[in-house]
C-alpha positions as CSV (number, residue, x, y, z in Angstrom):
1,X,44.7,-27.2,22.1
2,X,41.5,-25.7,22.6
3,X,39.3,-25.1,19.5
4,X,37.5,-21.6,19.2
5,X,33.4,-22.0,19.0
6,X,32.6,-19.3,16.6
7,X,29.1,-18.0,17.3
8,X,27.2,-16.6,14.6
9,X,25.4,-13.5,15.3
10,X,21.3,-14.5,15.0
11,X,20.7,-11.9,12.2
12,X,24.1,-13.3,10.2
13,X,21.8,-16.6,10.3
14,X,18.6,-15.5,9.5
15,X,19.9,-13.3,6.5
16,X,21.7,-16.8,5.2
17,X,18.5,-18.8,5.8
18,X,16.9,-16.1,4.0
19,X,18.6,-15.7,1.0
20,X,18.5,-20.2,0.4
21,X,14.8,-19.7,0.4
22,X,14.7,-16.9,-1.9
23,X,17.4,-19.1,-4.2
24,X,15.2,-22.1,-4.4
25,X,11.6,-20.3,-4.8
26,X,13.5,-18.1,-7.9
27,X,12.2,-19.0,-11.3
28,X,13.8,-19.2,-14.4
29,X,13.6,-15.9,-16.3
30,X,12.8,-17.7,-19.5
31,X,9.7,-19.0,-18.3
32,X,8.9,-15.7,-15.6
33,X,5.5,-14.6,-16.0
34,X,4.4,-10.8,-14.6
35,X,1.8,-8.5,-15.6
36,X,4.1,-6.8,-18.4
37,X,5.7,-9.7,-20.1
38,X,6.2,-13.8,-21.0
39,X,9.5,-14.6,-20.8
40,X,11.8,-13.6,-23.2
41,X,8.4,-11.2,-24.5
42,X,7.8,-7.7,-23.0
43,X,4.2,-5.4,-23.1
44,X,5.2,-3.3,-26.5
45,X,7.5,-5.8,-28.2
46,X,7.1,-5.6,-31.8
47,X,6.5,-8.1,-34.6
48,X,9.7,-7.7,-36.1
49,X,11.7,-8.2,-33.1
50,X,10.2,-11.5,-32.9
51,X,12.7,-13.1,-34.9
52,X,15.8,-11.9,-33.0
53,X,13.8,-12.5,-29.9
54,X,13.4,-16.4,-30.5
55,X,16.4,-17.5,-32.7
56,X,17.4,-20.5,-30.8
57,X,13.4,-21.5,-31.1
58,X,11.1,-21.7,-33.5
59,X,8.8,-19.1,-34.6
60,X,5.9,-20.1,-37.1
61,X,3.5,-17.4,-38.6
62,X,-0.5,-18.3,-39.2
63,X,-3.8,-16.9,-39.1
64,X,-7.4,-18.0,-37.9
65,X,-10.1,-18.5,-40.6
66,X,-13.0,-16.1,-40.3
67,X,-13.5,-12.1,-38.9
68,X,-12.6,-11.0,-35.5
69,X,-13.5,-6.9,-35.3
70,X,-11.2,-6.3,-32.3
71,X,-8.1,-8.2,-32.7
72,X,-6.0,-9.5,-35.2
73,X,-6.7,-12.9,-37.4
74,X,-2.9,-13.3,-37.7
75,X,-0.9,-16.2,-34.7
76,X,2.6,-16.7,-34.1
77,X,3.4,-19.9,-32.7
78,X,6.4,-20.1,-30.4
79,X,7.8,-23.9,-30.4
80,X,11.1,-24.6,-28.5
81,X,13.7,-26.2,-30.9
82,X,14.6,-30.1,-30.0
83,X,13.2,-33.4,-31.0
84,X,9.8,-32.9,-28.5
85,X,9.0,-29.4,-30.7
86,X,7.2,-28.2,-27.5
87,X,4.9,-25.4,-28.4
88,X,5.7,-22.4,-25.8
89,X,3.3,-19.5,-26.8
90,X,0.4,-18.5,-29.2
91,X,1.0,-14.7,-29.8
92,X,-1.8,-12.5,-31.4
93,X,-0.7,-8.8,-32.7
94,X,-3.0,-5.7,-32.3
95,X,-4.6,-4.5,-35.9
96,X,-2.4,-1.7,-36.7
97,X,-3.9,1.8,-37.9
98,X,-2.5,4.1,-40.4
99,X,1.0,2.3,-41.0
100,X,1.7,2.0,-37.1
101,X,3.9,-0.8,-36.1
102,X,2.5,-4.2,-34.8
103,X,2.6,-5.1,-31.3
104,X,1.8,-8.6,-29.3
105,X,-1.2,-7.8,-27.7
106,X,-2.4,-11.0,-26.4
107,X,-0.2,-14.0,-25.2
108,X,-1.5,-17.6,-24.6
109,X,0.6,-19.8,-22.7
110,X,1.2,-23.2,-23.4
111,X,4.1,-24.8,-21.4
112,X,3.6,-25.4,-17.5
113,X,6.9,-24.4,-17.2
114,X,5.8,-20.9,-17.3
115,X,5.1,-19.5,-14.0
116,X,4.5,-16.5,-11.9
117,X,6.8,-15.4,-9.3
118,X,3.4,-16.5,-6.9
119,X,3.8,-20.0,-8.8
120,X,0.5,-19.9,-10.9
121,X,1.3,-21.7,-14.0
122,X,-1.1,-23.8,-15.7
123,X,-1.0,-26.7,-13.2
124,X,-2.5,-24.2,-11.0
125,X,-5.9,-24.5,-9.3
126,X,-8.5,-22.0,-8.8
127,X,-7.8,-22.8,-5.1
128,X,-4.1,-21.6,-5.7
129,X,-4.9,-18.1,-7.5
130,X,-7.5,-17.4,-4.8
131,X,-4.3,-17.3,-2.5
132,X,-2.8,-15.0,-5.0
133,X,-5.8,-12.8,-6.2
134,X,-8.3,-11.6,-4.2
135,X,-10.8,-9.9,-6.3
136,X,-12.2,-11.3,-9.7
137,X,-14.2,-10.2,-12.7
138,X,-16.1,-13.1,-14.2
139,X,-16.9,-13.7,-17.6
140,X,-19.2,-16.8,-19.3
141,X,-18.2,-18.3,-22.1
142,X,-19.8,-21.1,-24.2
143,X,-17.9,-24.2,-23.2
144,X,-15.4,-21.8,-20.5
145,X,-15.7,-19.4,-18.0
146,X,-12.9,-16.7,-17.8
147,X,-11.6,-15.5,-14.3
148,X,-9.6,-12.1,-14.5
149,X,-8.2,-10.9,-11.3
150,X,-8.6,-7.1,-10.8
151,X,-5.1,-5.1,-11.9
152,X,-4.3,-7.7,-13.7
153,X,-3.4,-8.2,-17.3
154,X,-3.7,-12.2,-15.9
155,X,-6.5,-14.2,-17.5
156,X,-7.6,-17.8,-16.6
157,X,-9.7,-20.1,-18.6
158,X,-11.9,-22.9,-16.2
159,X,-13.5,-25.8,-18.6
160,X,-17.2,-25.8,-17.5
161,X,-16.9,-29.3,-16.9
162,X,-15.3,-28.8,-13.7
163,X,-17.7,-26.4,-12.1
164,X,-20.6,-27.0,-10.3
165,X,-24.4,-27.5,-11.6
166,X,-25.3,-24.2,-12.0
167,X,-29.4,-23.8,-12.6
168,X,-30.1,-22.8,-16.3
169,X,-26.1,-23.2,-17.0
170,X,-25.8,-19.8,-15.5
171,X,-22.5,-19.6,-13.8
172,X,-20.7,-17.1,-11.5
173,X,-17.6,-16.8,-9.7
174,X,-19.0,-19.4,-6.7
175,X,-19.6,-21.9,-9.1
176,X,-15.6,-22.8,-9.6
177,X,-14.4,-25.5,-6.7
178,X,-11.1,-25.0,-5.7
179,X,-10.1,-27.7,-7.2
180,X,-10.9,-26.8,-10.7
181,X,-7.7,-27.1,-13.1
182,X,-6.7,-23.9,-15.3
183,X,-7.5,-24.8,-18.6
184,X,-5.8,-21.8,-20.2
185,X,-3.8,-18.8,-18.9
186,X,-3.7,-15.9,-20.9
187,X,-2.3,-12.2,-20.6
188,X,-4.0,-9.2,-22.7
189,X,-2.0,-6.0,-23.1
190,X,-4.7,-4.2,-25.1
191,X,-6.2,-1.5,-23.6
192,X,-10.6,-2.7,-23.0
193,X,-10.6,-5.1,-24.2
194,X,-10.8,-8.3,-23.0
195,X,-9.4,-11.9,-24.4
196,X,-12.9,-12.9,-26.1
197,X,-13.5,-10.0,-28.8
């Protein structure tokens, strides 16, 4: 008896190879990043959703000592239930004016787990977002300097420890080796502003 070869038509196997890659590379929604939400958090959700939003985790409501003019002194801390207590988030809400609604308006990430679809989560290197981004603004901070790509509501935080000696501690965008870690990652949905005021 004579067994049949069955010969699979090249674009049959490429579509198959194709769709394995894009399984594996896929990341968890939970923990998506994208330029209009953080997971489970979407650009416009409001404070009051928060609590359907992250029933099965923790949600813990504080503020920051001292006056900020641009954003709100008010924090809600996002820590995944378990014995661990992991913080996920740190949200800040926008200042609302005459009896609006609050929104999130900034979002700092905390867990690596959160990625981009790219892969840029806070194991990232400056190296790695260069492959991503192309264009930067540049900002200088006291003890950080802030990288924001261009379109982007993405913001990364490098410790100046890692950069190179800059003359008069005057930095700019040439001044962060590729191998420089991401100290923070942070996403602003406020319109001008920028994660510092």
């Amino acid at each position: 008896m004579k067994l049949k070869k069955h010969i699979f038509p090249p674009a049959f196997f490429l579509a198959g190879i194709t769709s394995l890659l894009v399984g594996c590379s896929q990341v968890d929604k939970k923990f998506l990043i994208t330029d209009s939400s953080v997971g489970l958090l979407t650009r416009g959700t409001k404070i009051t959703q928060l609590d359907s939003l992250y029933q099965k985790d923790s949600l813990v409501k504080t503020s920051l000592e001292g006056e900020f003019r641009y954003i709100s002194e008010e924090r809600f801390l996002i820590y995944e239930r378990g014995k661990e207590k992991k913080q996920l988030l740190e949200l800040t809400p926008n200042i609302p004016l005459d009896g609006s609604p609050q929104y999130i308006q900034g979002v700092q990430v905390l867990d690596d787990r959160y990625t981009t679809k790219e892969g840029i989560s806070l194991n990232s290197t400056f190296g790695d977002i260069k492959k991503v981004y192309k264009e930067f603004d540049f900002e200088q901070l006291l003890s950080t300097v802030i990288v924001m790509p261009k379109g982007s509501n993405l913001y990364f935080a490098f410790d100046q420890k890692e950069l190179l000696p800059a003359l008069d501690d005057t930095y700019t965008i040439e001044s962060i080796p590729d191998t420089a870690k991401v100290k923070r990652l942070l996403l602003n949905w406020a319109e001008g502003t920028s994660p510092t005021q």
